[in-house]
DRENVORO-710120 format. One record per atom (N, C-alpha, C): atom name; x, y, z. Coordinates in nm, 3 decimals, always signed. Layout:
BEGIN
+------+---------+---------+---------+
| site |      px |      py |      pz |
+------+---------+---------+---------+
|   CA |       X |       Y |       Z |
...
+------+---------+---------+---------+
***
This chain:
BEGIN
+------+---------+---------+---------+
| site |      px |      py |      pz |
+------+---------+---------+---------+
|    N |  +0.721 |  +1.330 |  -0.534 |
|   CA |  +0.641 |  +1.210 |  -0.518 |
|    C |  +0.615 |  +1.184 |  -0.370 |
|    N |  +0.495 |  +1.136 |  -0.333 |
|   CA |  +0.479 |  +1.085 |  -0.190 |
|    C |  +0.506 |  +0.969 |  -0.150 |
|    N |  +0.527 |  +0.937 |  -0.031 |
|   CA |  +0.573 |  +0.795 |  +0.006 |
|    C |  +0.477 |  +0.724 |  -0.006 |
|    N |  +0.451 |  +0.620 |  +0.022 |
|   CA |  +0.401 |  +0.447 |  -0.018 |
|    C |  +0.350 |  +0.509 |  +0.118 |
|    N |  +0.368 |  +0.519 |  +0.240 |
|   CA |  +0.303 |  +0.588 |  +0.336 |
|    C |  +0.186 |  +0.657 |  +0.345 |
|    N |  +0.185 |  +0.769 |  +0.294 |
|   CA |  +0.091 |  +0.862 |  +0.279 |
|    C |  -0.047 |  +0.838 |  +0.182 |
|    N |  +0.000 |  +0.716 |  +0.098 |
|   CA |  -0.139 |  +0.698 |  -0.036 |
|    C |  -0.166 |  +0.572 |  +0.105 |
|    N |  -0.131 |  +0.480 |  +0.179 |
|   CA |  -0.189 |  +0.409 |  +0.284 |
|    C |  -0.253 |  +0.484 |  +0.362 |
|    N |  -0.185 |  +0.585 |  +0.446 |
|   CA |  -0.302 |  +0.643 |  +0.512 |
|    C |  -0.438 |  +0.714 |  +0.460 |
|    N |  -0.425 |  +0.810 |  +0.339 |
|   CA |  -0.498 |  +0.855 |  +0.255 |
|    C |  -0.629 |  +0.739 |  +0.244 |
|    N |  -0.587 |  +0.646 |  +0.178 |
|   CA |  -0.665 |  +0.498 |  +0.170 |
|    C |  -0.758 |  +0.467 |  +0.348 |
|    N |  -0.674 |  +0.462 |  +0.407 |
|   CA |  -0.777 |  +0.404 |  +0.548 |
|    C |  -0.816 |  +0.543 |  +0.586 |
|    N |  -0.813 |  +0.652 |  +0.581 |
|   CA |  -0.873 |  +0.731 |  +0.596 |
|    C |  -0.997 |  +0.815 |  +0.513 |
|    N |  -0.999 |  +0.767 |  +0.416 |
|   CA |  -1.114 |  +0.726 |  +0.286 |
|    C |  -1.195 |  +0.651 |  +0.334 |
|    N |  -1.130 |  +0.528 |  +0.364 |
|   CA |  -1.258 |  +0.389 |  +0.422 |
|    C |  -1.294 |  +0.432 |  +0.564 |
|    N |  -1.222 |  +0.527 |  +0.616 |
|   CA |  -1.328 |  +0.502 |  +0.776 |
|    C |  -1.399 |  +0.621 |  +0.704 |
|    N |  -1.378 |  +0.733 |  +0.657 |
|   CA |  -1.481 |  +0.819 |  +0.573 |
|    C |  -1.621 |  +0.719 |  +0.539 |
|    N |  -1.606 |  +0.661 |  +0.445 |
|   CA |  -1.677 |  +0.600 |  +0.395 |
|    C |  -1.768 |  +0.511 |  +0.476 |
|    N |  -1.740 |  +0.442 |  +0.574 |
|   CA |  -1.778 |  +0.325 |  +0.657 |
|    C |  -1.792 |  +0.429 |  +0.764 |
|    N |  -1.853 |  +0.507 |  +0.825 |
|   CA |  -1.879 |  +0.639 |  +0.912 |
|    C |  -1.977 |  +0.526 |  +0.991 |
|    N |  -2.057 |  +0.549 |  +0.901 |
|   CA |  -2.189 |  +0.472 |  +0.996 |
|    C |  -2.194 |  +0.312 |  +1.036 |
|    N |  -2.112 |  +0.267 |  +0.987 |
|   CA |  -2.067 |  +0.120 |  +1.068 |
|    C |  -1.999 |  +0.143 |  +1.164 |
|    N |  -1.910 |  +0.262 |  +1.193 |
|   CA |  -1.870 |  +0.259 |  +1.316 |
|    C |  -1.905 |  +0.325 |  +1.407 |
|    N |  -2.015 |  +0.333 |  +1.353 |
|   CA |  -2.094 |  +0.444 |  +1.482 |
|    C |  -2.202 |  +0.350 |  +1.536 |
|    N |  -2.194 |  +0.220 |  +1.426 |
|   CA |  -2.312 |  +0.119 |  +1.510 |
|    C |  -2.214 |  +0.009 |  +1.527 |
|    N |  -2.119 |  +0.019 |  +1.633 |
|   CA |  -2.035 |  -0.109 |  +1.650 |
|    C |  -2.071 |  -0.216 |  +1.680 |
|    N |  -2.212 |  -0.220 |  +1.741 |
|   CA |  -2.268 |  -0.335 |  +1.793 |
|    C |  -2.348 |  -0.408 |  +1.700 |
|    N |  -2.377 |  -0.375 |  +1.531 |
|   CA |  -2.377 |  -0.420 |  +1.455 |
|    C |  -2.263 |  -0.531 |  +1.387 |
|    N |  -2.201 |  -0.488 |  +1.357 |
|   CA |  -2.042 |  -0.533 |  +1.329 |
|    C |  -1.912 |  -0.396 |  +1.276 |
|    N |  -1.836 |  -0.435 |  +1.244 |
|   CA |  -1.740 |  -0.324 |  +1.176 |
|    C |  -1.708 |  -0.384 |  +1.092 |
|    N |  -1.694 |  -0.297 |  +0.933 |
|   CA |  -1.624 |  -0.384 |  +0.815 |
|    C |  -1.500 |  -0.318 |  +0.839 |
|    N |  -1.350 |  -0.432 |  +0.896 |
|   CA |  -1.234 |  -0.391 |  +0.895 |
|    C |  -1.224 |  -0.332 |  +0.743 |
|    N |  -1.054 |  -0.270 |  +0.780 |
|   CA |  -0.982 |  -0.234 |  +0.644 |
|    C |  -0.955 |  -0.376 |  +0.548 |
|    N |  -0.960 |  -0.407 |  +0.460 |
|   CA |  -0.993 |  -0.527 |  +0.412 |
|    C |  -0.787 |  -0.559 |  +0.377 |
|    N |  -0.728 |  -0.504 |  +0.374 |
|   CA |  -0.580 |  -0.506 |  +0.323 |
|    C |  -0.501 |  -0.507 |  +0.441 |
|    N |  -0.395 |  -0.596 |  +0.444 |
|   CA |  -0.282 |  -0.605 |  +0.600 |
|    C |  -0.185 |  -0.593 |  +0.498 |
|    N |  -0.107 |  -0.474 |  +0.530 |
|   CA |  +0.059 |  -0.468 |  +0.476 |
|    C |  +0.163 |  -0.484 |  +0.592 |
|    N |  +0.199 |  -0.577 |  +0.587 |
|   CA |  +0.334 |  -0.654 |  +0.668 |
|    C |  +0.338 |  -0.660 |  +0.580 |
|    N |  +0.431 |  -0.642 |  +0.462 |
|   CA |  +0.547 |  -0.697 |  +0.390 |
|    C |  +0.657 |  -0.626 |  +0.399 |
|    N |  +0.629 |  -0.519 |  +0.420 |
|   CA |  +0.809 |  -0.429 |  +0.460 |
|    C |  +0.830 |  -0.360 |  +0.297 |
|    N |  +0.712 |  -0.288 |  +0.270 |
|   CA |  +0.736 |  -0.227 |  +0.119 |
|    C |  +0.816 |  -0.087 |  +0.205 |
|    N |  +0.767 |  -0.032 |  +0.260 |
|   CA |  +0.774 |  +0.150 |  +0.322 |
|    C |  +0.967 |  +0.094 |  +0.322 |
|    N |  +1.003 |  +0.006 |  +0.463 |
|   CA |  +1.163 |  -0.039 |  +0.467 |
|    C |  +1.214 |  -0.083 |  +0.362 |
|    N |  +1.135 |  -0.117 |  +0.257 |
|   CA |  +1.208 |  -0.175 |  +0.147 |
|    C |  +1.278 |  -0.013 |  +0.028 |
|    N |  +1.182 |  +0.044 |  +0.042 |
|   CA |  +1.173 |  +0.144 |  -0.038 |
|    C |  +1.272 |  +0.226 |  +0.011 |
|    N |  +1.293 |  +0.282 |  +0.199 |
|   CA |  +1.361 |  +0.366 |  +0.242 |
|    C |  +1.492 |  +0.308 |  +0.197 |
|    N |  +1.619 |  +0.185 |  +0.205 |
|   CA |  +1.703 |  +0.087 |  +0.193 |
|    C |  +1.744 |  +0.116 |  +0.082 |
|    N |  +1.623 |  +0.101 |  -0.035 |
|   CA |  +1.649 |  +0.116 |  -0.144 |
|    C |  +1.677 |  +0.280 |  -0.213 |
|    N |  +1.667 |  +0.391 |  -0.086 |
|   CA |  +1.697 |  +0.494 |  -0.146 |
|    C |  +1.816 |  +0.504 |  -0.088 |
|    N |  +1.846 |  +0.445 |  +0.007 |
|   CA |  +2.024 |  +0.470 |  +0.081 |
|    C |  +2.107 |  +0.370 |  +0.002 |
|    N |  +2.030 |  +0.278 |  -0.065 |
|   CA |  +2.139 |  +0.209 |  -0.138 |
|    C |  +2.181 |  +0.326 |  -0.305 |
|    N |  +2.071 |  +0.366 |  -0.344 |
|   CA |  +2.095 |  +0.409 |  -0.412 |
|    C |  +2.239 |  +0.585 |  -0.414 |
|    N |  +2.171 |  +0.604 |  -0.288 |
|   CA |  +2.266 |  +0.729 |  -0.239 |
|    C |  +2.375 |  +0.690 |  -0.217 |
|    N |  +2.434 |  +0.557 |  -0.206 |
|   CA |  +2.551 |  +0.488 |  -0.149 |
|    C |  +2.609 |  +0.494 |  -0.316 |
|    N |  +2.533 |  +0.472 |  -0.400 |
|   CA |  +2.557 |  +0.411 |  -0.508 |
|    C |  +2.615 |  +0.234 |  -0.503 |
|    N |  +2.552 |  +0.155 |  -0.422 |
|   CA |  +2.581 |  -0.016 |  -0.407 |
|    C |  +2.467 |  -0.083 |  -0.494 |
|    N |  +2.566 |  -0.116 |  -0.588 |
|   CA |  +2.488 |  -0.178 |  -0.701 |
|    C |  +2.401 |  -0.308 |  -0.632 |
|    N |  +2.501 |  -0.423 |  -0.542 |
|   CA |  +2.410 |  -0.551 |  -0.464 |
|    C |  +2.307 |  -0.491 |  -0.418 |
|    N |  +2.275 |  -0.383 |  -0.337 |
|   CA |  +2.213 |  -0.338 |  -0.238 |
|    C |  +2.110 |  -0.301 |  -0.305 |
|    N |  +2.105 |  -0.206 |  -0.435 |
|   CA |  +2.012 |  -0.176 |  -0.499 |
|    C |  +1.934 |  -0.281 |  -0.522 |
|    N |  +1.996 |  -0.412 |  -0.612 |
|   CA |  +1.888 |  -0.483 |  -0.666 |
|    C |  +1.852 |  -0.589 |  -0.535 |
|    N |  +1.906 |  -0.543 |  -0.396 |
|   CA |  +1.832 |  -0.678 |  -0.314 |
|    C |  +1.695 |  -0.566 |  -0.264 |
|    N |  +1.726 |  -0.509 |  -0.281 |
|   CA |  +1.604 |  -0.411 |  -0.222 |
|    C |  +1.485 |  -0.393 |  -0.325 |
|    N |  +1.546 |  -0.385 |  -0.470 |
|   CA |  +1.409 |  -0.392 |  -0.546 |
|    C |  +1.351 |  -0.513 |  -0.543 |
|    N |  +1.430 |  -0.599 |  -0.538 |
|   CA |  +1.408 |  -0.794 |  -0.541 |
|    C |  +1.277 |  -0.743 |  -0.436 |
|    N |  +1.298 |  -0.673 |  -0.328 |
|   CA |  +1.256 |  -0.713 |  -0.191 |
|    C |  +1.071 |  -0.644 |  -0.237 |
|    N |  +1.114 |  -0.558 |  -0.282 |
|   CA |  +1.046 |  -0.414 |  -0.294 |
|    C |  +0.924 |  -0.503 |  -0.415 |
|    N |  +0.991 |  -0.575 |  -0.523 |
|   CA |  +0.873 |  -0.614 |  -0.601 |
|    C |  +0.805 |  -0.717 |  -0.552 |
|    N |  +0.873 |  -0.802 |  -0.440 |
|   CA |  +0.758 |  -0.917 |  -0.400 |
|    C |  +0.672 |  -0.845 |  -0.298 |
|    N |  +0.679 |  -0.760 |  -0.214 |
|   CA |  +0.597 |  -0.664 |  -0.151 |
|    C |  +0.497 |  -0.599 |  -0.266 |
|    N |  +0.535 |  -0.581 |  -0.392 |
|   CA |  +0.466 |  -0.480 |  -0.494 |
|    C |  +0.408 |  -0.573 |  -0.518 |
|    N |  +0.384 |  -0.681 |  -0.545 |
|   CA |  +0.304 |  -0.761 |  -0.633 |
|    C |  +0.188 |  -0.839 |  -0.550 |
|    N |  +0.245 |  -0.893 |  -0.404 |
|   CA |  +0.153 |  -0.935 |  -0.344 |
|    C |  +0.033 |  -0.806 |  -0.274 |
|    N |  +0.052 |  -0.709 |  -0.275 |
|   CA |  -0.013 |  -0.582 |  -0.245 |
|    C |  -0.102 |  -0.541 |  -0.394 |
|    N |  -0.054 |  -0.531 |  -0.499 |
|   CA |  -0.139 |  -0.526 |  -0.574 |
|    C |  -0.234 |  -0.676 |  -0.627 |
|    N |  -0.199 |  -0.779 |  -0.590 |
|   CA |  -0.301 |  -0.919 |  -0.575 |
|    C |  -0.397 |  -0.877 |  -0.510 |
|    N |  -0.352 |  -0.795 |  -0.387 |
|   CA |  -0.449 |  -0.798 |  -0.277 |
|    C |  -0.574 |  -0.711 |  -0.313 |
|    N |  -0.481 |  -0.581 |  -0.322 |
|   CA |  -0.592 |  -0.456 |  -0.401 |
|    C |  -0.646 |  -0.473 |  -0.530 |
|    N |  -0.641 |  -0.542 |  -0.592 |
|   CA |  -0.738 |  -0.617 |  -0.732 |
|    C |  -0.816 |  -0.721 |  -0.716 |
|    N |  -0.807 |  -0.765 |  -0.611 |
|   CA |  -0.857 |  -0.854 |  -0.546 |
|    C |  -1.079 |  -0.803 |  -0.594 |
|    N |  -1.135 |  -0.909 |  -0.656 |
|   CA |  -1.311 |  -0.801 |  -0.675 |
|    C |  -1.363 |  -0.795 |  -0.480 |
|    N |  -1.306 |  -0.875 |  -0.432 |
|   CA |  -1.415 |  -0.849 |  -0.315 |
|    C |  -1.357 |  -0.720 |  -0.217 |
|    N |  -1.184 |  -0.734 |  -0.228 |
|   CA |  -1.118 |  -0.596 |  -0.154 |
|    C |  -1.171 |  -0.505 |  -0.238 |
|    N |  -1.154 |  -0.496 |  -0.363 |
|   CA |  -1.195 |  -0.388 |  -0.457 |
|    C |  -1.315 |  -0.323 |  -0.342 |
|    N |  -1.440 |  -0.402 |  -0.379 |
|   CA |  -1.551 |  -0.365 |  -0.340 |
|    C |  -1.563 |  -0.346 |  -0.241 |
|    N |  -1.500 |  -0.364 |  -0.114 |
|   CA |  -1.493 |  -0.335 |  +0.047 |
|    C |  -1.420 |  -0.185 |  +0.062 |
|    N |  -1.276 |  -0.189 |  +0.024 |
|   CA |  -1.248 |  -0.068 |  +0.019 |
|    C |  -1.304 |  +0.045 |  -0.069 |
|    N |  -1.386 |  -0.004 |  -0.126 |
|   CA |  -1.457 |  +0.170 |  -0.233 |
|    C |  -1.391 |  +0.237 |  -0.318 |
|    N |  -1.428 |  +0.287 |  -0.390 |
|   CA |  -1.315 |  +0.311 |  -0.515 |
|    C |  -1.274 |  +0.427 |  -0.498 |
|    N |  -1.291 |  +0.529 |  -0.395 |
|   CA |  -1.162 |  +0.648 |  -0.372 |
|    C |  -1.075 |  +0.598 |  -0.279 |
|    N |  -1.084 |  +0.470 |  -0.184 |
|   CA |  -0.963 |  +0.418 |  -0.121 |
|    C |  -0.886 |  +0.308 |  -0.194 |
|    N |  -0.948 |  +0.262 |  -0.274 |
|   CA |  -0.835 |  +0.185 |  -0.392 |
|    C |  -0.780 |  +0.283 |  -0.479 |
|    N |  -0.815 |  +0.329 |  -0.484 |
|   CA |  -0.790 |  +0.459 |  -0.632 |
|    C |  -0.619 |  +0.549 |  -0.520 |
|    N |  -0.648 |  +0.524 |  -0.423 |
|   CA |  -0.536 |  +0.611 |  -0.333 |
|    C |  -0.412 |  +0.509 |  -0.315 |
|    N |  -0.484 |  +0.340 |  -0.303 |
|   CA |  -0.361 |  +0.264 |  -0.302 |
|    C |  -0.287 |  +0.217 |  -0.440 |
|    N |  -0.397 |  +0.204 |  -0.582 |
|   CA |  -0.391 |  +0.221 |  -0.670 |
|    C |  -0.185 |  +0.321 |  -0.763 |
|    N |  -0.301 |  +0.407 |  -0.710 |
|   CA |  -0.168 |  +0.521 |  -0.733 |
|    C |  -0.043 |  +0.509 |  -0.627 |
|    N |  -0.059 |  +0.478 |  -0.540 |
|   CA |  +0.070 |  +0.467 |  -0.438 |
|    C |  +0.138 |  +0.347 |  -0.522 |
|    N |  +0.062 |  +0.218 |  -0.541 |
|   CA |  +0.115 |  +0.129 |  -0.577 |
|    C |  +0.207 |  +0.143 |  -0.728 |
|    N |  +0.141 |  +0.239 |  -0.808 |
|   CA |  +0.205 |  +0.275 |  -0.945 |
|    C |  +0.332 |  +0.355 |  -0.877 |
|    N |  +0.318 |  +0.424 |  -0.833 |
|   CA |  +0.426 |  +0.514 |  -0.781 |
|    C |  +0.579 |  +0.414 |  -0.774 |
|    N |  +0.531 |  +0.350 |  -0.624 |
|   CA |  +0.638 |  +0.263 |  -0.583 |
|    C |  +0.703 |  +0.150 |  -0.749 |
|    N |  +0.626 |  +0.144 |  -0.794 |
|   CA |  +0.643 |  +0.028 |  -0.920 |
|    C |  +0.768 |  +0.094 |  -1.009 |
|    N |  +0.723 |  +0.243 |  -1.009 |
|   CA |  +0.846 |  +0.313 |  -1.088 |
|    C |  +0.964 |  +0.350 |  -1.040 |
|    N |  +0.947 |  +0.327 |  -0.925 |
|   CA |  +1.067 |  +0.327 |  -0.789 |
|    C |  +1.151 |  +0.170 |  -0.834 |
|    N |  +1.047 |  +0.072 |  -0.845 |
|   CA |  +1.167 |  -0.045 |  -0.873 |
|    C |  +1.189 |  -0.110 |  -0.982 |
|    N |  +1.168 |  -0.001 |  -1.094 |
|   CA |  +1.239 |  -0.064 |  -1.266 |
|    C |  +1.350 |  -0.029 |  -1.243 |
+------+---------+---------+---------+
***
């Protein structure tokens, strides 16, 4: 499986694909990446694999605790119809799947 990492970059590297020619006319405007992840899913996830390697049962579930309010406000964001439609549907489709990924990481 790939990290929560790699379907993010995949994703903004889709949208500047996609958005080519807005940034080649900057003096038009630029449509940013429409999604900000500060929530600490990537640290939540790494924590949650050393807790698991530790075998620390607290540790496990403070990290999924941590891991699903990061999961949920990230997928609000990316279902979001207007992010939908800003990011394009092969860069949702990349966070999409990252986001399923990580989800099975914290049942």
């Amino acid at each position: 499986m790939a990290e929560w990492s790699t379907y993010k970059e995949a994703a903004l590297r889709q949208f500047k694909t996609d958005h080519a020619s807005e940034m080649k006319n900057a003096h038009e405007g630029i449509t940013a990446f429409p999604v900000k992840f500060e929530l600490g899913l990537s640290p939540a996830l790494k924590s949650l694999a050393s807790a698991k390697k530790s075998n620390k049962a607290t540790d496990i579930q403070k990290y999924k605790t941590n891991g699903l309010k990061a999961y949920n406000a990230y997928r609000q964001r990316i279902d979001d119809a207007n992010t939908k439609k800003t990011l394009g549907t092969k860069a949702w489709t990349y966070l999409d799947t990252g986001l399923k990924e990580v989800h099975k990481l914290l049942q």
